[in-house]
C-alpha positions as CSV (number, residue, x, y, z in Angstrom):
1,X,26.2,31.6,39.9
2,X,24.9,27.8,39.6
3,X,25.3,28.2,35.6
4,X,29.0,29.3,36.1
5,X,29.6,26.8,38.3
6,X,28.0,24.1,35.7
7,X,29.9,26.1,33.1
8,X,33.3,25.0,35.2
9,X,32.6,21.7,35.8
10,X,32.2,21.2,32.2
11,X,35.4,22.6,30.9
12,X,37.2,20.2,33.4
13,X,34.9,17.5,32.0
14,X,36.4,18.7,28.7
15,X,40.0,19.0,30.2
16,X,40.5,15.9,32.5
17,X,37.8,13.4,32.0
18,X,37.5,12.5,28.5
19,X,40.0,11.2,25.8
20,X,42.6,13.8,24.5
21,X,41.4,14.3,20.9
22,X,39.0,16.9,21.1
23,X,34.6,16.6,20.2
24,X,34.3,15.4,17.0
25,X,31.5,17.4,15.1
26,X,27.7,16.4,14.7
27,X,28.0,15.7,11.2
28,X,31.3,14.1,11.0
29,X,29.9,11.4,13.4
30,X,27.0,11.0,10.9
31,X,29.1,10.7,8.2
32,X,31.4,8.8,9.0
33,X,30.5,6.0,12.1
34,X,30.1,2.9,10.1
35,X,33.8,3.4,9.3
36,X,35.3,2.8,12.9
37,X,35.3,-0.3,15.4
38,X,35.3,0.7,18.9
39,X,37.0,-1.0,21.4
40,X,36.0,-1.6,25.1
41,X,38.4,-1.7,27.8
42,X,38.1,-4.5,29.8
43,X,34.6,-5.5,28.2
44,X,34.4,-9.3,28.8
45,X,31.3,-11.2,28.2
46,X,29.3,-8.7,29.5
47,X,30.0,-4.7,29.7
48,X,27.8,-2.3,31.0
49,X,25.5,0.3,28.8
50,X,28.1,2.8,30.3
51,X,31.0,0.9,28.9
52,X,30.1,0.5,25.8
53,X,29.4,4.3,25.5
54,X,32.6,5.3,26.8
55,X,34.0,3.1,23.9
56,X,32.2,5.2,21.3
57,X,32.9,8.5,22.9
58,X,36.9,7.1,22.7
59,X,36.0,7.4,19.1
60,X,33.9,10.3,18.6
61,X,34.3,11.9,21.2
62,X,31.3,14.6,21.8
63,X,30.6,17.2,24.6
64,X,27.6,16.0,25.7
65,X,28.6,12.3,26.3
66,X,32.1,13.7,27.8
67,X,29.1,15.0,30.5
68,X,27.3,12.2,31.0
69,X,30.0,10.0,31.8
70,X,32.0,12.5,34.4
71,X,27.8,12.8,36.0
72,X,27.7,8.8,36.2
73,X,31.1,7.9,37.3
74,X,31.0,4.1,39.1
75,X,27.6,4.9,39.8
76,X,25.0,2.0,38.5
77,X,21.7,4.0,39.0
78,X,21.5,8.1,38.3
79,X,18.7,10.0,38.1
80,X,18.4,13.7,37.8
81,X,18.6,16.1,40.9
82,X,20.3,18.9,41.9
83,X,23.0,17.4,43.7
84,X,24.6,16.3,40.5
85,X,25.2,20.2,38.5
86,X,24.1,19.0,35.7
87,X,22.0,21.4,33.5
88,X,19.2,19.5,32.1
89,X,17.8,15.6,32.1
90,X,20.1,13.2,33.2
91,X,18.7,9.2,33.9
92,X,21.4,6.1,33.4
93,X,20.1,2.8,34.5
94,X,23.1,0.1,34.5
95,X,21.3,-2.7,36.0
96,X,17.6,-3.4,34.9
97,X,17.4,-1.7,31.3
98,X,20.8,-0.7,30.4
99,X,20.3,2.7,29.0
100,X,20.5,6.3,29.6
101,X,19.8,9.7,28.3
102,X,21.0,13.2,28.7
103,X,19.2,16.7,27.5
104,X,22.5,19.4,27.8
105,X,21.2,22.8,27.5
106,X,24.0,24.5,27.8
107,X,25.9,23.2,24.5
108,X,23.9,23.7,21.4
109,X,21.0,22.3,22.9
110,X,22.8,18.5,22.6
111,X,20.7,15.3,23.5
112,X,22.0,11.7,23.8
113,X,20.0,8.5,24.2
114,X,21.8,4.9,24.8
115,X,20.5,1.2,25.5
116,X,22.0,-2.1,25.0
117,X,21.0,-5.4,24.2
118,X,21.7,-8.8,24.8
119,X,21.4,-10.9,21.5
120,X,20.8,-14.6,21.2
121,X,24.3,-15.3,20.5
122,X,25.8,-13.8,23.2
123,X,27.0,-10.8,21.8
124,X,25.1,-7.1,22.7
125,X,23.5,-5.1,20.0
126,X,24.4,-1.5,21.4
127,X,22.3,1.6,20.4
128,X,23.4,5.5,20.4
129,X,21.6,8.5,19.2
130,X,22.8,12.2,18.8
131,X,20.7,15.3,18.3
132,X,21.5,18.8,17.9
133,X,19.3,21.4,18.1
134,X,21.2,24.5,17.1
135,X,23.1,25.8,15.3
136,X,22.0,23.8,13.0
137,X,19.3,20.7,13.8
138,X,20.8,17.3,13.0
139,X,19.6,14.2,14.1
140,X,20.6,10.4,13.6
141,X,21.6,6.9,15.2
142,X,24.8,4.7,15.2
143,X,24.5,0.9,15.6
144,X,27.3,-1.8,17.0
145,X,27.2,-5.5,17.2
146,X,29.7,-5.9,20.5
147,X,31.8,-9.2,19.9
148,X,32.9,-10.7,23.9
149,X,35.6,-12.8,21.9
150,X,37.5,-9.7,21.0
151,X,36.2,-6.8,23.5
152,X,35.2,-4.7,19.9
153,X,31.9,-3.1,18.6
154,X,31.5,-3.5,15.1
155,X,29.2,-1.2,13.6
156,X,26.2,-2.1,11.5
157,X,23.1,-1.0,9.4
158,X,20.3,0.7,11.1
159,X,17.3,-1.2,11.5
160,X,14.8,0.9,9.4
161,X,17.7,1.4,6.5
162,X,14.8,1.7,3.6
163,X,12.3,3.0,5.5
164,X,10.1,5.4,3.7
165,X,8.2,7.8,5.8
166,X,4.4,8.3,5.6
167,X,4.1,12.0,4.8
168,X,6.5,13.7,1.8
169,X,9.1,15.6,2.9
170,X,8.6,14.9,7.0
171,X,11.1,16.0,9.8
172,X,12.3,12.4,11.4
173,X,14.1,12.5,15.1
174,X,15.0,9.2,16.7
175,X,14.4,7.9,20.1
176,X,15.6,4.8,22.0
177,X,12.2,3.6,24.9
178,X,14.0,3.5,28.1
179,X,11.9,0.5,30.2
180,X,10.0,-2.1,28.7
181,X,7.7,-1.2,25.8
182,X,8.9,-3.5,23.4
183,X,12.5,-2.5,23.8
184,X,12.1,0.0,21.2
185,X,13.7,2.2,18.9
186,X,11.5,4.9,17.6
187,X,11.1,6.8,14.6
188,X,9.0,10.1,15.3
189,X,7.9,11.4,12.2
190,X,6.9,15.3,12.0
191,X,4.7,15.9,9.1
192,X,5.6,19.4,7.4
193,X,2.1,20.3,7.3
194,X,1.2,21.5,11.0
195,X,-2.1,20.4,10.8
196,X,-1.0,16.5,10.8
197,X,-0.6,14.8,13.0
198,X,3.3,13.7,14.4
199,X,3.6,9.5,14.0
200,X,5.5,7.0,15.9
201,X,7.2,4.4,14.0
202,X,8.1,1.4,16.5
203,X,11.1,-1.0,15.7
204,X,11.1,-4.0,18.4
205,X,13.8,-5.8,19.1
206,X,13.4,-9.4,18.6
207,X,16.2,-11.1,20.6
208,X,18.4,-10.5,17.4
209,X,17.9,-6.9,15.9
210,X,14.7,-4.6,15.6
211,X,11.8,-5.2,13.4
212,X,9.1,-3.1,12.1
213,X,6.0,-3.5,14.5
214,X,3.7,-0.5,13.9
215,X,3.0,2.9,14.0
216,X,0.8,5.2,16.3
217,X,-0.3,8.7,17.1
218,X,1.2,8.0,20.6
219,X,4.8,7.4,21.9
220,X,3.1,4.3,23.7
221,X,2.2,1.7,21.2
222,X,-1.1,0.3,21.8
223,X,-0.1,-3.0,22.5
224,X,1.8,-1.9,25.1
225,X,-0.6,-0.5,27.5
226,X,-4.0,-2.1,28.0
227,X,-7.6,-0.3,27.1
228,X,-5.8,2.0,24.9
229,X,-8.2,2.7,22.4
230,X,-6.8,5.7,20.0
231,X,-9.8,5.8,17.7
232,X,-10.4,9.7,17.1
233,X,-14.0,11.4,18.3
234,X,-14.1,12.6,14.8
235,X,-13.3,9.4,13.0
236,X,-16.6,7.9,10.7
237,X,-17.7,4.3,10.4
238,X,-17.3,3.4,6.5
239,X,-17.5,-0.2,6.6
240,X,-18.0,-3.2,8.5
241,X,-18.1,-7.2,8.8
242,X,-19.3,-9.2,11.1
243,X,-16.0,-9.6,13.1
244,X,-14.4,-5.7,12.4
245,X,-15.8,-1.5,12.1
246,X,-13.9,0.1,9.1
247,X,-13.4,3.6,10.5
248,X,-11.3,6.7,8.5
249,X,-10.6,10.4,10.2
250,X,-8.9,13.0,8.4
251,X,-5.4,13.2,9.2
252,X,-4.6,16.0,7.1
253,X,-7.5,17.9,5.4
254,X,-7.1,18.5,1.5
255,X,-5.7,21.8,0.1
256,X,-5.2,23.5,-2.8
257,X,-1.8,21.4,-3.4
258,X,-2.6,18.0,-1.9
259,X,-5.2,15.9,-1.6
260,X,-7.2,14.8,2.1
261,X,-5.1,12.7,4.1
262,X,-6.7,9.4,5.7
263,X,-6.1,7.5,8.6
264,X,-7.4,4.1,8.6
265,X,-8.9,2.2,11.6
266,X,-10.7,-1.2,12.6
267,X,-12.2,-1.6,15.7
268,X,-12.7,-5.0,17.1
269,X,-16.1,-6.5,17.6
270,X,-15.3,-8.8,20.3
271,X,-15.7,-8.1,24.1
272,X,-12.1,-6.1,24.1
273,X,-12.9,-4.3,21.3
274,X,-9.7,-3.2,20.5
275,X,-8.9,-0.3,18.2
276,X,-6.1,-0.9,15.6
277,X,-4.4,1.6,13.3
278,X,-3.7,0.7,9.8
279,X,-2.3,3.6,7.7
280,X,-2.7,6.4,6.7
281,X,-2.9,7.0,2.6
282,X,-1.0,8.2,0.6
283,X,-1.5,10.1,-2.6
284,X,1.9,10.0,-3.8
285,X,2.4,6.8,-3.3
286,X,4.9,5.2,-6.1
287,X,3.6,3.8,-8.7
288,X,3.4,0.0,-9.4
289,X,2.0,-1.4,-12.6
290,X,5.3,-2.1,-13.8
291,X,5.2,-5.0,-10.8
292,X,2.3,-6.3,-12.2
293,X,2.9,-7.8,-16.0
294,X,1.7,-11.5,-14.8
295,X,-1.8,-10.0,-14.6
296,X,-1.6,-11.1,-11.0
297,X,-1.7,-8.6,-7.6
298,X,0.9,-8.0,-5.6
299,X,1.6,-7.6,-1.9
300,X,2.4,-4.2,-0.9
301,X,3.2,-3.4,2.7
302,X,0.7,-0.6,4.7
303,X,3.8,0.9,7.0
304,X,5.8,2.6,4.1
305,X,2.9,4.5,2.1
306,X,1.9,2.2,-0.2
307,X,-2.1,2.4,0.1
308,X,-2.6,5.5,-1.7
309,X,-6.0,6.1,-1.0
310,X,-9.5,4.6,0.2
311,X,-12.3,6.4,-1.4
312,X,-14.4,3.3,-1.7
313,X,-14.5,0.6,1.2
314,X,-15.9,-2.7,0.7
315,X,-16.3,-5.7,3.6
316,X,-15.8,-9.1,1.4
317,X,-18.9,-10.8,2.3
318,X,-17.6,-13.9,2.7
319,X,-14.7,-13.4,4.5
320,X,-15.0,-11.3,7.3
321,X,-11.2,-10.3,8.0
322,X,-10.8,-8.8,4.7
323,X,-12.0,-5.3,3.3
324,X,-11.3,-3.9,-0.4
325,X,-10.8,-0.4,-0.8
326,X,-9.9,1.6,-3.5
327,X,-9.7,5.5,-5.2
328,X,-8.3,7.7,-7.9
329,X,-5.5,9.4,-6.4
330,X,-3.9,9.9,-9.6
331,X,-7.0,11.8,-11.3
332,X,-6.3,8.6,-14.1
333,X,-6.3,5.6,-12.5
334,X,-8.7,3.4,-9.7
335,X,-6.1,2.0,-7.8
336,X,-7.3,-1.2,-5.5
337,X,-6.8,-3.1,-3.0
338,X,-7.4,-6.2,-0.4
339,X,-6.4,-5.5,3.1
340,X,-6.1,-8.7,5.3
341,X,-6.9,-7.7,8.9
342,X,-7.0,-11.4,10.2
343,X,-3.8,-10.6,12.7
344,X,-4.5,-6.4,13.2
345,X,-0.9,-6.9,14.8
346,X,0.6,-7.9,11.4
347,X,-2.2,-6.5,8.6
348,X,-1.8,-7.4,5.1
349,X,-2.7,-6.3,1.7
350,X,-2.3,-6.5,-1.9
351,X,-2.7,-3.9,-4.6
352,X,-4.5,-5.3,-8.3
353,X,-3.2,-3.9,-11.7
354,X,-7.0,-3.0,-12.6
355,X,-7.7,0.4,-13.4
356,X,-11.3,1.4,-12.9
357,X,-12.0,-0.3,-9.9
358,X,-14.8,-2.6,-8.3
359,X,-17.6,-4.2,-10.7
360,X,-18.9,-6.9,-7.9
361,X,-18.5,-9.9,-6.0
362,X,-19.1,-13.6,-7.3
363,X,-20.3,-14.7,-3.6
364,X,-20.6,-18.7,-4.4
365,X,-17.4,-18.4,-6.7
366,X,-15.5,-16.1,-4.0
367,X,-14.4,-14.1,-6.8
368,X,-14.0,-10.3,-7.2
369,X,-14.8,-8.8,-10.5
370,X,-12.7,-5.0,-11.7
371,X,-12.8,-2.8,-14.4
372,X,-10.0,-1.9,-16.0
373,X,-9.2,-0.2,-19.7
374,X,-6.7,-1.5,-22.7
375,X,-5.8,1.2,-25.6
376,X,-5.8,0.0,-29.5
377,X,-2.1,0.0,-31.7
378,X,-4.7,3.0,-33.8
379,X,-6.1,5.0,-30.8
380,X,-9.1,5.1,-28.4
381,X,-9.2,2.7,-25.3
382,X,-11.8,-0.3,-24.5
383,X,-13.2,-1.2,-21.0
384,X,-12.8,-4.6,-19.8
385,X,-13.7,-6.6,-16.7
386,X,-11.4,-8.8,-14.6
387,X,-12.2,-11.6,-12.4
388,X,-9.6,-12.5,-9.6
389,X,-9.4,-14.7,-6.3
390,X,-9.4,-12.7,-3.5
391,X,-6.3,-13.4,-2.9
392,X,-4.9,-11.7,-5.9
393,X,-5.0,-14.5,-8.7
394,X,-5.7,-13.2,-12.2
395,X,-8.2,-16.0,-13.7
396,X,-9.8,-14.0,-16.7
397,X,-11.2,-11.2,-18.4
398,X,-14.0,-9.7,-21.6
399,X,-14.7,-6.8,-23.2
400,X,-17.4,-4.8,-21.6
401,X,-17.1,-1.5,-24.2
402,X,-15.4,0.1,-27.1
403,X,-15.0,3.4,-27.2
């Protein structure tokens, strides 16, 4: 009887309490948002969450915000109970975080999540995501920059436009934190293989727009939520300095198709010791010896699976915040690397365009020594040896062999 009732209440939704076109499909939204402003009646300086949703839904129009907003009404604070009919998760907060989120069960499985935010020059970056789980799953987020000056939400690129995820071919949904973890918006990536493990991709937002922060096994980024330590039972000590332990677990065990998987980890030595998550590799990692014709390295970023493997981990003995790791993950080439862990918040690294990986350190020169190969115009290759700073400078090379 209750789900008739619900059923009702909906169709009058449909019929009296949204805008007259009728719901706009998934896709077309997708598609097609970047295309439309949407205006906000009576916006002013400073419109409420709600507002600025009912502006989109003017727009594109969709069942499950037409619900949302006939729940809410005037109200400035709802969350779910039974009072209100509605089928589901319902939660809008007007006041202290200025967002919301509905889970409709009753039409195609439909979610919505919402926040706003108020930017630095006094306009309100506004956030909306859509998902659908049947009949067919879809998935994706709209973006507006709302203008006070003319009452109108502009729409703009998402924040992690680019992004590449970690694992090939993954299933990405979206989510939008609701309280005050870093204000973010989330990218939870679902690897295809059901043995690794899902990963959270945090965008912060910065006063301006979202940046990339990190990425975790937990919706909870570490830095949020004190003596979080995420370091697996399993994981092994590889390396260490004397201000950092090198860990690695197995984030996806090798088959017949693809290599093992690693995740990468440094644990603090201090009193805290905190745990940080680097990466995790990855073997199909593009390729990038065309970036390096100078002879120099080149920074490469450890969030968009660039680091393609870490067979091999080295502490550089006279630097303590820096490791060099490399492996073969192309069954040709050693690829290497320097990963800076001086700020684990903001780790960097740089990849080498050596070939056949570490040779030794020059400790009183702080110099690194590779191997790499060079082919003659008539055939057959010869191995050579590279010196570089640490930090990447090519400074020169010999012969070692002939082949």
């Amino acid at each position: 009887m209750r789900k008739l009732a619900f059923l009702f209440i909906s169709f009058l939704v449909s019929c009296a309490a949204a805008p007259d076109n009728g719901p706009v499909p998934f896709e077309q939204i997708r598609d097609g948002w970047k295309t439309k402003t949407c205006s906000v009646k009576n916006g002013g300086e400073n419109p409420s969450v709600m507002d600025l949703l009912k502006a989109f839904n003017s727009v594109w129009r969709t069942q499950i915000a037409d619900s949302i907003i006939f729940y809410v009404g005037d109200k400035t604070f709802v969350s779910y109970d039974d009072e209100t009919g509605a089928s589901g998760n319902l939660y809008v907060d007007t006041e202290d975080f200025n967002s919301g989120w509905y889970n409709h069960g009753d039409t195609g499985d439909e979610a919505i999540e919402f926040r706003s935010y108020s930017r630095e020059n006094g306009h309100t970056l506004f956030a909306v995501c859509l998902e659908r789980s049947n009949p067919e799953e879809i998935a994706f987020c709209c973006f507006y920059d709302y203008d006070p000056a003319s009452s109108v939400m502009t729409p703009e690129d998402e924040p992690y436009a680019g992004f590449k995820p970690t694992y090939e071919d993954s299933g990405m949904n979206y989510m939008i934190a609701q309280d005050d973890y870093g204000q973010d918006v989330i990218l939870l990536e679902i690897p295809k293989d059901d043995e690794a493990a899902p990963l959270y991709h945090h965008f912060v937002f910065n006063g301006m727009k979202h940046e990339f922060e990190g990425t975790s096994y937990e919706y909870i980024y570490p830095e949020y939520e004190e003596d979080y330590d995420p370091l697996p039972e399993e994981a092994v000590l590889r390396a260490e300095s004397d201000h950092y332990w090198f860990y690695t677990s197995v984030a996806r065990p090798a088959s017949e198709e693809d290599p093992e998987v690693l995740a990468l980890w440094i644990k603090d030595k201090g009193e805290a010791e905190e745990t940080h998550w680097i990466c995790t590799t990855f073997a199909s990692a593009e390729p990038k010896w065309s970036l390096m014709k100078d002879g120099n390295a080149i920074p490469v970023r450890v969030d968009s699976g660039d680091i393609a493997c870490a067979d091999n981990i080295i502490p550089v003995p006279w630097d303590p915040t820096k490791f060099y790791i490399d492996g073969c993950p192309d069954a040709r080439n050693i690829w290497s690397y320097i990963l800076d862990v001086s700020d684990p918040d903001d780790i960097k690294a740089i990849q080498f365009p050596s070939t056949e990986g570490f040779i030794s350190f020059d400790v009183p020169g702080k110099k690194i020594h590779l191997g790499a190969y060079g082919y003659h115009p008539e055939g057959g290759r010869y191995s050579i040896e590279q010196i570089y700073t640490i930090d990447g400078k090519f400074i020169s090379q010999k012969v070692l062999s002939d082949e």
